[in-house]
LUMPA-825502 format. One line per 3 residues: number of its first residue (from 1); their letters; for each residue x, y, z of C-alpha. Coordinates in nm, 3 decimals, padded with zeros to 5 digits. Layout:
BEGIN
NUM	A	X:Y:Z  ...
//
This chain:
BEGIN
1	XXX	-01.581:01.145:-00.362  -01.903:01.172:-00.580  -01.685:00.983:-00.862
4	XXX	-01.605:00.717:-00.656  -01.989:00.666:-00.483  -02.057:00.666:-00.877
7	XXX	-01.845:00.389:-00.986  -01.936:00.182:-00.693  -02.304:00.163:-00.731
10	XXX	-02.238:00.101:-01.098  -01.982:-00.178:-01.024  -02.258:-00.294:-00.760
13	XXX	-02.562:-00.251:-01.074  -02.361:-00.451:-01.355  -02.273:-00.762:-01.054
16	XXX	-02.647:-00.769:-01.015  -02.727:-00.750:-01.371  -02.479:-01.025:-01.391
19	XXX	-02.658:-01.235:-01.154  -02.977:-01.196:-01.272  -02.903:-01.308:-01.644
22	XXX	-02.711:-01.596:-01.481  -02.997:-01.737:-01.302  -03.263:-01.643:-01.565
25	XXX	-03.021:-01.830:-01.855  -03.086:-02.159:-01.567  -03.454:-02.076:-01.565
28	XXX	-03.521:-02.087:-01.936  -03.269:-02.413:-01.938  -03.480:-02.589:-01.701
31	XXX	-03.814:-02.516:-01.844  -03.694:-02.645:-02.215  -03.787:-03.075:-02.224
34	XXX	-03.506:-03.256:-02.343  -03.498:-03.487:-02.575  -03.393:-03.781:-02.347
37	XXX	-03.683:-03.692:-02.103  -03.995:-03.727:-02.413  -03.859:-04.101:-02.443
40	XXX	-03.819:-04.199:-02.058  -04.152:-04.414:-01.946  -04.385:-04.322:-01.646
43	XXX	-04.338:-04.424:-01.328  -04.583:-04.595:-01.171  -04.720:-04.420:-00.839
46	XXX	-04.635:-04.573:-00.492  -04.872:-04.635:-00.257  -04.878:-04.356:00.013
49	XXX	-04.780:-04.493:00.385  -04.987:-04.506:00.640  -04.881:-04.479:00.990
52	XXX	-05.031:-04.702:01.259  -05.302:-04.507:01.510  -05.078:-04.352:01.829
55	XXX	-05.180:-04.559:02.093  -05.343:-04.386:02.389  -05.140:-04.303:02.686
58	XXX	-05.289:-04.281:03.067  -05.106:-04.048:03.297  -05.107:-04.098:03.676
61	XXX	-05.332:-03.780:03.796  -05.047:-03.520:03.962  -04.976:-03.597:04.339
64	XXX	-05.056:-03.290:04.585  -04.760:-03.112:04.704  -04.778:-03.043:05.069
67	XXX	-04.842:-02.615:05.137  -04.510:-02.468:05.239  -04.496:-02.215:05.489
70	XXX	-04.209:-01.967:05.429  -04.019:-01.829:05.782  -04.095:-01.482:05.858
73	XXX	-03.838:-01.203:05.808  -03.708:-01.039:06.168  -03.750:-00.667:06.181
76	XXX	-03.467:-00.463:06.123  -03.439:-00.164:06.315  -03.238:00.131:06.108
79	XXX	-03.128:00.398:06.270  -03.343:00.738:06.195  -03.237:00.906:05.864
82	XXX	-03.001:01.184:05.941  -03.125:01.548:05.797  -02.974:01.693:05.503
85	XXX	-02.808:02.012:05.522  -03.007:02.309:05.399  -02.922:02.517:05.096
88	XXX	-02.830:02.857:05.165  -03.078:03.089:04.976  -02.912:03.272:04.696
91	XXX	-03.018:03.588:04.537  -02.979:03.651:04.187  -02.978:03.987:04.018
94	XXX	-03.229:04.022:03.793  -03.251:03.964:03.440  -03.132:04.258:03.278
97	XXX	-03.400:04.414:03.036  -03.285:04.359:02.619  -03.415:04.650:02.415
100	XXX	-03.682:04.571:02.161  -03.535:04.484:01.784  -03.759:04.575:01.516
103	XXX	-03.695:04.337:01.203  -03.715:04.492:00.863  -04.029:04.336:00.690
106	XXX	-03.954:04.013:00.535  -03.904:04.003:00.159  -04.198:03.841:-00.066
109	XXX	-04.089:03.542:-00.314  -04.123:03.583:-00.669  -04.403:03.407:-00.831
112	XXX	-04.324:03.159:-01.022  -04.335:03.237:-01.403  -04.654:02.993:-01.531
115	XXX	-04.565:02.803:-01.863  -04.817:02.657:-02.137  -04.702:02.412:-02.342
118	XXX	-04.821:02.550:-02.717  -05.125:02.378:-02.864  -05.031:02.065:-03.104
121	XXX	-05.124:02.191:-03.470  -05.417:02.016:-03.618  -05.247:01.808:-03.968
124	X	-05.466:01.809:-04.261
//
């Protein structure tokens, strides 16, 4: 299974490698001048449009809508709730007592060894 999560995430690593070189191969393409481009004249710059001013618009002010009244809801009368059934009570025995289990005293962890790394020789 570990073989197989392996080769997919490598298969997955070399596409994207693949992809990458593709589109930085384009870059570098793009960003070299031709030859044909160094001999093709300017252009001369168009003017910019301008767009006439929006003309102003008047709205008529909002007519008044007349106050609506909405028609009262009739009482309802329900009929009383009807009482739930009580529970009978139950008694439960009680909890049974668990004797007292004494752990043996938890182990300490080794330290862990320290390590130097040895002092580079000074070279004459």
């Amino acid at each position: 299974m570990a073989s197989r999560n392996t080769s997919i995430f490598l298969l997955g690593l070399l596409l994207s490698c693949v992809a990458m070189s593709g589109a930085v191969r384009t870059l570098q393409e793009e960003a070299v001048p031709s030859k044909d481009d160094e001999h093709k004249p300017e252009l001369p710059l168009l003017p910019e449009d301008e767009l006439p001013p929006f003309p102003e618009v008047h709205l008529p002010p909002k007519p008044e809508l007349p106050k609506v009244e909405l028609p009262s809801f009739p009482e309802v009368h329900l009929p009383p709730k009807p009482e739930l059934p009580t529970f009978p009570e139950v008694h439960l025995p009680a909890k049974p007592e668990f004797p007292k289990v004494e752990l043996p005293p938890k182990p300490e962890m080794p330290a862990i060894p320290e390590f130097h790394f040895p002092e580079p020789e000074a070279k004459p």
